[in-house]
C-alpha positions as CSV (number, residue, x, y, z in Angstrom):
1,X,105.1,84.4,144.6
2,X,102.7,85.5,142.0
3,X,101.6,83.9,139.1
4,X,103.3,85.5,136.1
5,X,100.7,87.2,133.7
6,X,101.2,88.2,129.7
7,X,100.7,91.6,128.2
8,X,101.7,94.2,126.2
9,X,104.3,95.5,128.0
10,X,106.3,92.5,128.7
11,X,105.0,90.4,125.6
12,X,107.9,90.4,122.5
13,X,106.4,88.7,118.9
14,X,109.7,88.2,117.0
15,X,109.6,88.5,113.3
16,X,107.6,85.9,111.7
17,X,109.5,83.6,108.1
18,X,106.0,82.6,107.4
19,X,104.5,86.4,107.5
20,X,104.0,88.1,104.4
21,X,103.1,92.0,103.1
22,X,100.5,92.5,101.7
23,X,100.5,95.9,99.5
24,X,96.6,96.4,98.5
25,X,94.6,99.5,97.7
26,X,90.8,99.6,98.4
27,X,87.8,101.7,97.0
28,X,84.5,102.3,97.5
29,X,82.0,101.4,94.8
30,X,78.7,102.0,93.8
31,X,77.4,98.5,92.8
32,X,79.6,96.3,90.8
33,X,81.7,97.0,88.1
34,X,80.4,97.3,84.5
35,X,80.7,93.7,83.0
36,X,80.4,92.0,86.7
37,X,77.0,90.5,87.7
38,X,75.5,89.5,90.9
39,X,75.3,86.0,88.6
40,X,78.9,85.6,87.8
41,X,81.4,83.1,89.8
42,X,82.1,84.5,93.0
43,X,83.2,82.8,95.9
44,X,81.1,83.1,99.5
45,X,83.6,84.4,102.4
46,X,82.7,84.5,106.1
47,X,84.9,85.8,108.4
48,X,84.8,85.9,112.3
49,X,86.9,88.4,114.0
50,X,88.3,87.3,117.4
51,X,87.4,90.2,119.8
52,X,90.2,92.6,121.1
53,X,92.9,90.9,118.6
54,X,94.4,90.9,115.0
55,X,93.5,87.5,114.3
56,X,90.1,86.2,112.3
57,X,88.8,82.9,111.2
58,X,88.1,82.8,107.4
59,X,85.7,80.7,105.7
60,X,86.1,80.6,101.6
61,X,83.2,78.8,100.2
62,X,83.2,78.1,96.1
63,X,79.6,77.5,95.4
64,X,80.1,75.7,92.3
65,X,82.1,73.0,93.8
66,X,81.0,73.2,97.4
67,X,84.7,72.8,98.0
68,X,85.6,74.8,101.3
69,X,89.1,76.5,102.6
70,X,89.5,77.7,106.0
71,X,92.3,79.8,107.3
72,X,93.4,81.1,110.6
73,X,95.2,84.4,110.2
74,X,96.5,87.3,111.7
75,X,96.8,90.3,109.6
76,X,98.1,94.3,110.9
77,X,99.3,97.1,109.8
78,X,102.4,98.0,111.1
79,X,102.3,101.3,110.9
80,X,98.9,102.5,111.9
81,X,99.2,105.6,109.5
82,X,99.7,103.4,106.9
83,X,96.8,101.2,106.1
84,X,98.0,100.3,102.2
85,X,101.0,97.8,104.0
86,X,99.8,95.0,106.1
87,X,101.8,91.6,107.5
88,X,99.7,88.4,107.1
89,X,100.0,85.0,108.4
90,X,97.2,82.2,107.3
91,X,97.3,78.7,108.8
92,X,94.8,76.3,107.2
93,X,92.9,74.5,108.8
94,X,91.2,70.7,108.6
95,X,87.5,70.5,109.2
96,X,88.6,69.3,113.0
97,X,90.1,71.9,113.7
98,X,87.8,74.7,112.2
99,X,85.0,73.1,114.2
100,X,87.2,73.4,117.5
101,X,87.8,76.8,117.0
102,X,84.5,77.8,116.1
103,X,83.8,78.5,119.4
104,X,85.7,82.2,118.3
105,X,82.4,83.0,115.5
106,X,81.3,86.4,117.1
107,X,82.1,89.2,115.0
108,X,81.0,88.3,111.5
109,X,81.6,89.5,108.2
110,X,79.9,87.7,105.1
111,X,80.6,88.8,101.6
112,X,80.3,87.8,98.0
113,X,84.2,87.6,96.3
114,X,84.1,88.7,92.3
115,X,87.3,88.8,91.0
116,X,87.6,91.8,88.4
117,X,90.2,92.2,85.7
118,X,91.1,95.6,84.8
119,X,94.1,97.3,83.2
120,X,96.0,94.3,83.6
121,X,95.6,94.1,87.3
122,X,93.2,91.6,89.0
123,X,90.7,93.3,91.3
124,X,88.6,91.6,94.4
125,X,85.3,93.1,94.1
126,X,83.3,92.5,97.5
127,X,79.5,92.4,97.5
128,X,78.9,92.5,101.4
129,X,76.0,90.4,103.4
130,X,73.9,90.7,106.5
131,X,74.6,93.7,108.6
132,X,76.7,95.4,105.5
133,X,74.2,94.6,102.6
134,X,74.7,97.6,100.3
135,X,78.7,98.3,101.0
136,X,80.6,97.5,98.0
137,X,84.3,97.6,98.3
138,X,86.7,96.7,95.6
139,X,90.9,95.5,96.7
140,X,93.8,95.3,94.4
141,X,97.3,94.5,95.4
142,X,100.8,95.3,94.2
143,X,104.2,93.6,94.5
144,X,105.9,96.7,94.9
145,X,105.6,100.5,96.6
146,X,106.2,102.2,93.6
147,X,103.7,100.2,92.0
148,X,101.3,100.9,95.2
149,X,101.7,104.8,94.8
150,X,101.7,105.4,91.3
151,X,98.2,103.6,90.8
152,X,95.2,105.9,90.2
153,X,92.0,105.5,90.9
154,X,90.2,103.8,88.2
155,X,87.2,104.9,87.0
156,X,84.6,102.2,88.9
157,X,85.3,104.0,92.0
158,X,83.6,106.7,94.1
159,X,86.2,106.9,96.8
160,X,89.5,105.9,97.9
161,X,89.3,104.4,101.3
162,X,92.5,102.1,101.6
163,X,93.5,104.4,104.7
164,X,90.4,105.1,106.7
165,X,90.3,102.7,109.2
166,X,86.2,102.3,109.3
167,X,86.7,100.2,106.3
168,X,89.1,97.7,107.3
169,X,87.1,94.0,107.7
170,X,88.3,94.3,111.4
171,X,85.8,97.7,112.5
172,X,83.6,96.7,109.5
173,X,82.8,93.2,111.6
174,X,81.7,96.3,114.3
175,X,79.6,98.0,111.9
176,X,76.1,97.8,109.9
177,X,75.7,100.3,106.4
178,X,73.7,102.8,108.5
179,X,76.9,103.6,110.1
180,X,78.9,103.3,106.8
181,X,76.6,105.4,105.3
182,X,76.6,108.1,108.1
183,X,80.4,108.1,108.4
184,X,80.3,108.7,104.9
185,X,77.6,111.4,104.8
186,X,79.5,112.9,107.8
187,X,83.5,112.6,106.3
188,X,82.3,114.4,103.1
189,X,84.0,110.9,101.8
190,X,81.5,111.1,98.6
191,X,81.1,114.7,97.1
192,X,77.3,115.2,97.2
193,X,75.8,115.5,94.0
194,X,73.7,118.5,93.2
195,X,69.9,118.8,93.5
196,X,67.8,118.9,90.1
């Protein structure tokens, strides 16, 4: 008798009470927001993307207190048409247990968090690090759909990106800004501006 083995096909993940949705739209930016600064609070974020799964480990560093928070979470998109909905479960983890599972660190996303007020609706502005120095992306979420469709693009933006995949933190922990900025040149993303 064999040894009975997991996968897709025979693997059922029942509905989760401590899953949540997420409702977010996401933009492209060209630097920060007028009024934000490179100097203002911010908090430092590291995230490590297990290979081959949904789930990350996320470091949240606030660098005036030097307090820490680290959460284990899974996060998908149901549909995978639909990028704007997404189910999220954190777990929070001790310093014992962040250390034990830090054998996971391998693809890494660090970023700079700026929270951004703006028509009443509280932006996360993210100044990205390392491999993605130069990306600037900025999320807000909604409690509703209607709320989520009606929203326009404000004015701080270059680009909506909420549904292109490249720019989910997932295949961003796969990328560097040479490959941002190529998919951009190449998706015609950004409209090109003319020569003087």
């Amino acid at each position: 008798m064999g040894v009975a083995k997991l996968t897709d096909q025979n693997t059922f993940v029942p509905e989760s009470k401590y899953a949540r949705i997420e409702r977010e739209r996401r933009y492209l930016l060209q630097d920060l927001p007028e009024g934000l600064s490179r100097a203002d609070h911010h908090l430092q974020i590291t995230d490590n993307y297990i290979t081959g799964t949904r789930l990350r480990i996320r470091k949240v560093r606030d660098p005036k207190t030097n307090k820490w928070i680290v959460k284990f979470t899974q996060k998908f998109a149901p549909n995978p048409e639909d990028l704007s909905r997404t189910i999220i479960t954190n777990t929070y983890l001790n310093s014992t247990e962040a250390e034990t599972l830090s054998i996971f660190e391998a693809n890494e996303i660090r970023k700079n968090r700026y929270q951004f007020e703006y028509e009443d609706r509280v932006f996360a502005i993210d100044m990205f690090l390392g491999d993605l120095y130069g990306l600037v992306l900025a999320e807000v979420g909604f409690e509703t759909v209607e709320e989520l469709n009606s929203f326009p693009k404000p004015p701080f933006a270059i680009a909506e990106v909420t549904n292109n995949e490249i720019f989910t933190s997932g295949k961003l922990s796969e990328l560097t800004f040479e490959d941002i900025r190529n998919e951009i040149a190449n998706s015609g993303l950004v409209e090109a501006k003319p020569a003087r």
